[in-house]
C-alpha positions, 0 to 999 in steps of 0.5 A: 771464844778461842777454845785453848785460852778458855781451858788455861783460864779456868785452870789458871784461875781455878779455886786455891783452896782445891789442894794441887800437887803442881801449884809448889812447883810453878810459885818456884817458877813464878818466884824464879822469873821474877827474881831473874827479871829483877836482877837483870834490870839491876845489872843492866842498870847499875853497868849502865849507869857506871860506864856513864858516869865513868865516860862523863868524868872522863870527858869532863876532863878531856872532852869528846874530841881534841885538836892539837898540833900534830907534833905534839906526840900524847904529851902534855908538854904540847906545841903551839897551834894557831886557831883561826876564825874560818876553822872555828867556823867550820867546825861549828857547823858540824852537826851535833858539836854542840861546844868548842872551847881553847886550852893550854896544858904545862906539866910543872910540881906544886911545892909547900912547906912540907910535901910536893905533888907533880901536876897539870896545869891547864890553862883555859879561857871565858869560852871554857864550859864550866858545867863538868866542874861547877857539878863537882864543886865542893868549895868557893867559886871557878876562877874568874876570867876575863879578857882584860887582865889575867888572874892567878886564880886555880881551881884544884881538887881536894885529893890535891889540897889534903895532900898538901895541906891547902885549903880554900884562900891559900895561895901555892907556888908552882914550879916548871922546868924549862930552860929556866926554872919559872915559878908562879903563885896562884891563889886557890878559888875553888875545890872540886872533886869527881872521885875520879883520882886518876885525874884529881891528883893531876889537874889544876885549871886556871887563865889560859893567858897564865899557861901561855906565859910559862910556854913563852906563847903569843896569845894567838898560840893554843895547845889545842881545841876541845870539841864536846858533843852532844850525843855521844853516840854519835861520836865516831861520826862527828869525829869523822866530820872533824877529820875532813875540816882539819885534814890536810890543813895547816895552820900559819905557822905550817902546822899539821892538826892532829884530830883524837877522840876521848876513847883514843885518848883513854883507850885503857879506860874504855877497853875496861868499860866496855869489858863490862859488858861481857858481865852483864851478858853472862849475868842475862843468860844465867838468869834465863837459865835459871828461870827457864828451867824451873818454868819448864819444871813447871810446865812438866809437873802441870801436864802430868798433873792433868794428864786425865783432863788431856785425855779426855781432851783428846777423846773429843777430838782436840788436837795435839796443837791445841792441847799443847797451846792450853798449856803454853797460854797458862804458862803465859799467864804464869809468866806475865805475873812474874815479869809484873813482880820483877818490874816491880821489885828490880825497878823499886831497887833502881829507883831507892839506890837512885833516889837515896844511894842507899848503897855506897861504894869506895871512891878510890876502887870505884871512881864513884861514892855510891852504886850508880844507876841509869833507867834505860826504858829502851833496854828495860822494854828489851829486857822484858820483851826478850824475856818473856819470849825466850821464856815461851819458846823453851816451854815449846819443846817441854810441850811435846809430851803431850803428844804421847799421852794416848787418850785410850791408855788414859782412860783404860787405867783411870 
């Protein structure tokens, strides 16, 4: 049997009722490694899970990858592209594109009664992916499409509809300046709302055909393509893809394709997302701060503590390696019943705010009405892995005083 794990077993294990000057301060360790473990899985969960869900409503209204007409210069006002089969084709064939959908967008005003709002429209067709929006639906149904007639149906978000004063059946004129002044009535279908209201006081969605006709375009003329992936990661890579299907080519009219990711689109939103992680990083290595030095405070008080029993140790031979490995098997053990609590306590956490969004938040601060939460197990494992290691190699130093205990000095004095 290994000789160090024996030792830290019986004194690890040994009985609770033996009064122990030590035992105070490693259950503050202990209770130090737990509570930092905890938090951290809480931090990493709850960042995580907002950068997701603020990424997938950001794509929800844009996609992961948009191909417009180069002369289109960030506008919603936005020039004509023809789309062929072939480049449809093409771009099916990327790997991980997993939807290609047309659309057309027109800046206009709603106007009733009593108030008016500036608005997108944006025109789609039976290829549009509804998933996004049939998850945020609050009222009624999407807009019916078809390919035989267009319908004046919209969808629009409640943030829109309080603000005017619509609701679900009621019909609303638009207004869009152009040469000409054009108006059109649409008849609300649906009420959705992501919280997202950068976007909800912006868009409006209805048939593709009845953005066409404000633009004045064929029915063969799109504002653009949207690309939506099937792993985000992969987005740079798939983007890159997309560059050398449309790179260089022109559609019939001479047209230049003009390729943007969401984050090009959105950089301000993604810049912030991703300072979040610098949050999440300061609250890691704070917590094993703190955890590490109360377990090296730990440490330091047990190996004074057994200062006699070392010195006896040594008499016998043991080397100064194996004390210290006696001691630093203990400390394993303290800190394996600390990562068990703080697996236990920080995903209990995760896992009511998950299931039951006990904890809410303000939609229009946030973009989310309650505190996200997304269970990484790759990052949970990382977490616990790096703190149980970065919790043993600070006790390594703290372990070389043991090599200046002098089992003579011991003795002489005991």
């Amino acid at each position: 049997m290994n000789f160090e794990y024996f030792i830290a077993k019986r004194i690890h294990f040994e009985k609770k009722g033996k009064k122990n000057v030590s035992r105070p301060a490693v259950r503050i360790a202990t209770i130090a490694i737990a509570v930092g473990l905890a938090v951290m899985i809480v931090a990493v969960g709850v960042v995580i899970g907002f950068k997701k869900e603020i990424r997938n409503k950001t794509i929800g209204f844009g996609s992961h990858i948009q191909i417009s007409n180069f002369d289109t210069n960030n506008t919603y006002e936005m020039q004509p592209i023809k789309i062929n089969d072939t480049l449809m084709a093409n771009l099916e064939h990327i790997p991980n594109v997993k939807h290609i959908q047309r659309f057309v967008t027109k800046p206009g005003i709603i106007k009733t009664g009593t108030a008016f709002q500036g608005i997108i429209l944006k025109g789609v067709g039976t290829d549009y992916s509804w998933d996004f929006f049939k998850s945020n639906l609050l009222e009624g149904t999407i807009p019916e499409l078809n390919d035989s007639t267009p319908r004046n149906e919209a969808l629009i978000s409640k943030s829109i509809a309080d603000l005017l004063g619509l609701k679900l059946g009621d019909s609303f004129y638009t207004y869009f300046l152009q040469d000409q002044m054009r108006v059109r009535k649409l008849k609300i279908t649906g009420i959705y709302s992501t919280n997202f209201e950068e976007y909800d006081k912006m868009f409006v969605l209805t048939d593709i055909r009845t953005a066409q006709k404000l633009n004045g375009w064929e029915e063969d003329k799109y504002g653009g393509l949207e690309i939506l992936i099937s792993d985000f990661d992969k987005l740079e890579e798939v983007n890159s893809n997309v560059y050398d299907v449309c790179a260089n080519q022109f559609d019939q009219n001479g047209n230049g394709y003009y390729i943007q990711t969401i984050k090009q689109i959105n950089p301000q939103i993604f810049s912030w997302l991703d300072l979040l992680d610098m949050n999440v990083w300061v609250i890691l290595l704070l917590m094993l701060a703190v955890a590490g030095f109360n377990m090296i405070s730990g440490l330091l008080i047990l190996i004074l503590e057994k200062t006699n029993m070392i010195g006896i140790i040594k008499s016998y031979g043991a080397t100064n390696w194996s004390v210290r490995k006696i001691f630093l098997y203990q400390s394993i053990f303290l800190i394996g019943k600390a990562m068990i609590w703080g697996n236990i306590i920080g995903l209990g956490i995760c896992a009511l705010q998950y299931f039951f969004h006990i904890i809410p938040l303000d939609p229009e601060a946030y973009y989310v009405s309650t505190v996200p939460v997304t269970f990484n197990w790759l990052y949970i494992l990382l977490l616990n892995a790096g703190t149980f290691v970065a919790s043993v190699l600070m006790l390594v130093g703290p372990s070389y005083l043991i090599t200046k205990i002098l089992p003579a000095t011991i003795i002489r004095y005991e």
